[in-house]
N, C-alpha and C positions, 0 to 999 in steps of 0.2 A: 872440770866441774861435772859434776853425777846429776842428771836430767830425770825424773819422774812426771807423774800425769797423777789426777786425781780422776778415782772413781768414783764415780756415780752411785752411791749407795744410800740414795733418793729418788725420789719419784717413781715413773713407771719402767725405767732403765734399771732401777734395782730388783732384777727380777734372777734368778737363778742362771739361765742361761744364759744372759746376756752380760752377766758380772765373771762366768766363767769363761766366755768366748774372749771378753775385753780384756782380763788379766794373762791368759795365756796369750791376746795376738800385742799384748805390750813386754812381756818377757821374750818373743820372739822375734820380736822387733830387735832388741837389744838398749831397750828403757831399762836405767838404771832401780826404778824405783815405782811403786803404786802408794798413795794415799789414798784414805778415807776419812772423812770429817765426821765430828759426834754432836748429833742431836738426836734428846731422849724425849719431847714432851714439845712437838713444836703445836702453837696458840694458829687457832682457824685464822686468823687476821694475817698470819706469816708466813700461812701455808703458798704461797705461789712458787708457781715452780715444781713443785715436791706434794701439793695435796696432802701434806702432812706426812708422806708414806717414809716412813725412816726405819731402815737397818739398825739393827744395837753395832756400834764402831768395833768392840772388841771379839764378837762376837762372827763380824764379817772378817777382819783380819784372820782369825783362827781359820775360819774356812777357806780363806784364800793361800793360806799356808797349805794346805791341803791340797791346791790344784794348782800350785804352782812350785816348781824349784828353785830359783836362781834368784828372782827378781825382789830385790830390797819390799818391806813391808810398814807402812810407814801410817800412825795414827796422827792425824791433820787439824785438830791438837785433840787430846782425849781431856775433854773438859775435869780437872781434877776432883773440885769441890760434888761433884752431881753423884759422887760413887764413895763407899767408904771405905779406906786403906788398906786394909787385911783381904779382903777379897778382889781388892782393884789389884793389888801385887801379885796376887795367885795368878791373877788372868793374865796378867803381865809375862808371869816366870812361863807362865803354859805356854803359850806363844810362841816364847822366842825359845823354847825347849824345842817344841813338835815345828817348829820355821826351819831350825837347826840355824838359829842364831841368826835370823832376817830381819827379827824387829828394829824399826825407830821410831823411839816414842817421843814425837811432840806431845805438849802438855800446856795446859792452860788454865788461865783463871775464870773465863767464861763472862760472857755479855746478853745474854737475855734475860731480865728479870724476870719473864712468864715461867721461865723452865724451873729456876731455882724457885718459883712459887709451888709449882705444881709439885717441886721434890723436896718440899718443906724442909729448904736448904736455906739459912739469912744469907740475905745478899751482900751484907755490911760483913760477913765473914769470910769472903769468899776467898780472899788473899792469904789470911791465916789458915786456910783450912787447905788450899794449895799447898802452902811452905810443909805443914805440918806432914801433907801426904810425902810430898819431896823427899823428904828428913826420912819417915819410913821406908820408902822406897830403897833411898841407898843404904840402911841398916840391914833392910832384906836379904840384898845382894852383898853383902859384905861378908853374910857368916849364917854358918847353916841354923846356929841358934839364935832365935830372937825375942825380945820380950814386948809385950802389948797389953795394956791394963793390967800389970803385975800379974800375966803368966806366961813363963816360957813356954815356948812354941817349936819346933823344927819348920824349916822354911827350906822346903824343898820336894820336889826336884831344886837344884839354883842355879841356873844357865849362867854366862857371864851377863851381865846388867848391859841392856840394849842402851844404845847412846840415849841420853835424853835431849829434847830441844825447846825453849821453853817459848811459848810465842806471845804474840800482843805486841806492843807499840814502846819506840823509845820515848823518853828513857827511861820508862817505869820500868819496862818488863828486862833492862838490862841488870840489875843488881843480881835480881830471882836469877837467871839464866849463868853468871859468876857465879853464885852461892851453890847451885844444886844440879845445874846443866852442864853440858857438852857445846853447848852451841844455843842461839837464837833464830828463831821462826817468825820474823814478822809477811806481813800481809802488805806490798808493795806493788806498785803499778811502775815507779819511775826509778831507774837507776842512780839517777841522779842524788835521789832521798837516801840511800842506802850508804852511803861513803863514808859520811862522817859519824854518823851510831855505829857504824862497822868497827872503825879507827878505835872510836871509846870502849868499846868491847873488849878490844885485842888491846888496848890500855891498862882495859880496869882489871882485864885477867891476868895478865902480865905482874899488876901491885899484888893479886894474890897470889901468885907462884903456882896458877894454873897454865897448860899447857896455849897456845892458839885456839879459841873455839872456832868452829863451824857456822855458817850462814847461812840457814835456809831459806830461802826464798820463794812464798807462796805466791804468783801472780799468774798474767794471761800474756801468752806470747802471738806475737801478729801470723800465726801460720799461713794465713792465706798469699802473705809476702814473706816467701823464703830468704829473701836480702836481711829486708828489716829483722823477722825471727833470727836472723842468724846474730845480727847487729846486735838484736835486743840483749842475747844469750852473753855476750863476751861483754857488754856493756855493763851487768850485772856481776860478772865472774871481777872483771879490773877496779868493779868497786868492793868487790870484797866478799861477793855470794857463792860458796863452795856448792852447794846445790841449788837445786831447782826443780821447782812443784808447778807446772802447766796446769791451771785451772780453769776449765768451761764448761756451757751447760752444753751436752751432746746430745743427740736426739737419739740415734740410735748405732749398734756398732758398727757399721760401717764409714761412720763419721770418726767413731772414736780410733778404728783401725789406720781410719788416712791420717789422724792429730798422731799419733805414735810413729807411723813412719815419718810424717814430716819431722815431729820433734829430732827421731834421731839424726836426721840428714841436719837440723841446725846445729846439735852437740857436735857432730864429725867427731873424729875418733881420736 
């Protein structure tokens, strides 16, 4: 299983120095992976934690390709509907161009009504407006010509198309993840919940004559019990989770530095 950590590219931890000190001492570490989560317009009511102060996700990823070499680059999910398709794919192609082919793009449909307010986005469409980006997405990367409102285009530079993983909850979010994905990204606490949506996946993919998808797994591992973290990690792997996204709110990097080296002493080699 490939083990990742989410960054902080929130609150007063999102701050230049401390996004580059945390992403080089988790590539050094020998973490498979760094994620960033996307909020564009978070409402004063839900600001805790974060004070509102939010990173653009696509925007940190690019930079983080920049001071990093090795370590997988992973959007935690890039809320789809909140961006429009022709320029979400450009940033997409850049990425994984100048990453030299690091990205992984989780993707989502998105849960805050205030945000899709504020980006005079209907909420009643958010699903359709997912699928649709999906659908362009892999036409992008399919062929250096592409057409969009009846005019072709060149779409390129055109890296090979970073895995996709599509997150949210079974079993809605399994069809979309068959249809357009690589894999699924839900948001888990217990291994236990993950076994049987795992099985339907690799079921429903199988009827389509797609390959085994991938399971990402976003949750929080008990670091502070190296037994249990280790317990938790393989508990998750036997029910079916090919990776793994460590998700906590860290104070500062010195916290963050010891959650990466414990992580990787749970993964073992």
């Amino acid at each position: 299983m490939r083990v990742g950590v989410l960054l902080r590219s929130m609150g007063p931890q999102a701050r230049r120095d401390t996004l580059v000190a945390c992403a080089r001492a988790a590539e050094r570490a020998g973490l498979d992976e760094l994620w960033v989560p996307d909020h564009l317009a978070i409402p004063p009511e839900e600001a805790q934690g974060s004070g509102g102060r939010y990173l653009d996700q696509l925007a940190t990823l690019a930079f983080l390709a920049g001071v990093t070499t090795r370590i997988g680059l992973g959007a935690g999910v890039l809320v789809l509907p909140y961006r429009p398709a022709l320029p979400t794919a450009k940033a997409i192609a850049t990425i994984q161009e100048l990453s030299d082919g690091r990205l992984l793009l989780g993707v989502g449909v998105g849960w805050m009504r205030a945000e899709f307010r504020a980006l005079g986005v209907p909420w009643e469409r958010r699903g359709a407006l997912a699928d649709a980006t999906l659908a362009f997405l892999h036409r992008c990367f399919a062929a250096d010509e592409v057409e969009a409102d009846g005019q072709r285009f060149l779409f390129l530079p055109r890296p090979p198309r970073p895995p996709i993983f599509v997150g949210g909850a079974a079993p809605h979010a399994l069809p979309r993840a068959v249809r357009y994905g690589d894999g699924w990204m839900p948001m888990l606490g217990d291994p236990a919940a993950l076994a049987e949506p795992a099985a339907t996946l690799r079921a429903e993919a199988a009827a389509a004559g797609k390959p085994p998808p991938e399971v990402v797994v976003l949750t929080t591992l008990p670091l502070e019990d190296a037994a249990a973290a280790r317990d938790r990690l393989r508990a998750f792997a036997a029910a079916g989770a090919t990776r793994l996204c460590h998700a906590w709110r860290y104070t500062d990097f010195a916290a963050f530095a010891c959650a990466a080296e414990a992580l990787v002493r749970a993964r073992g080699t």
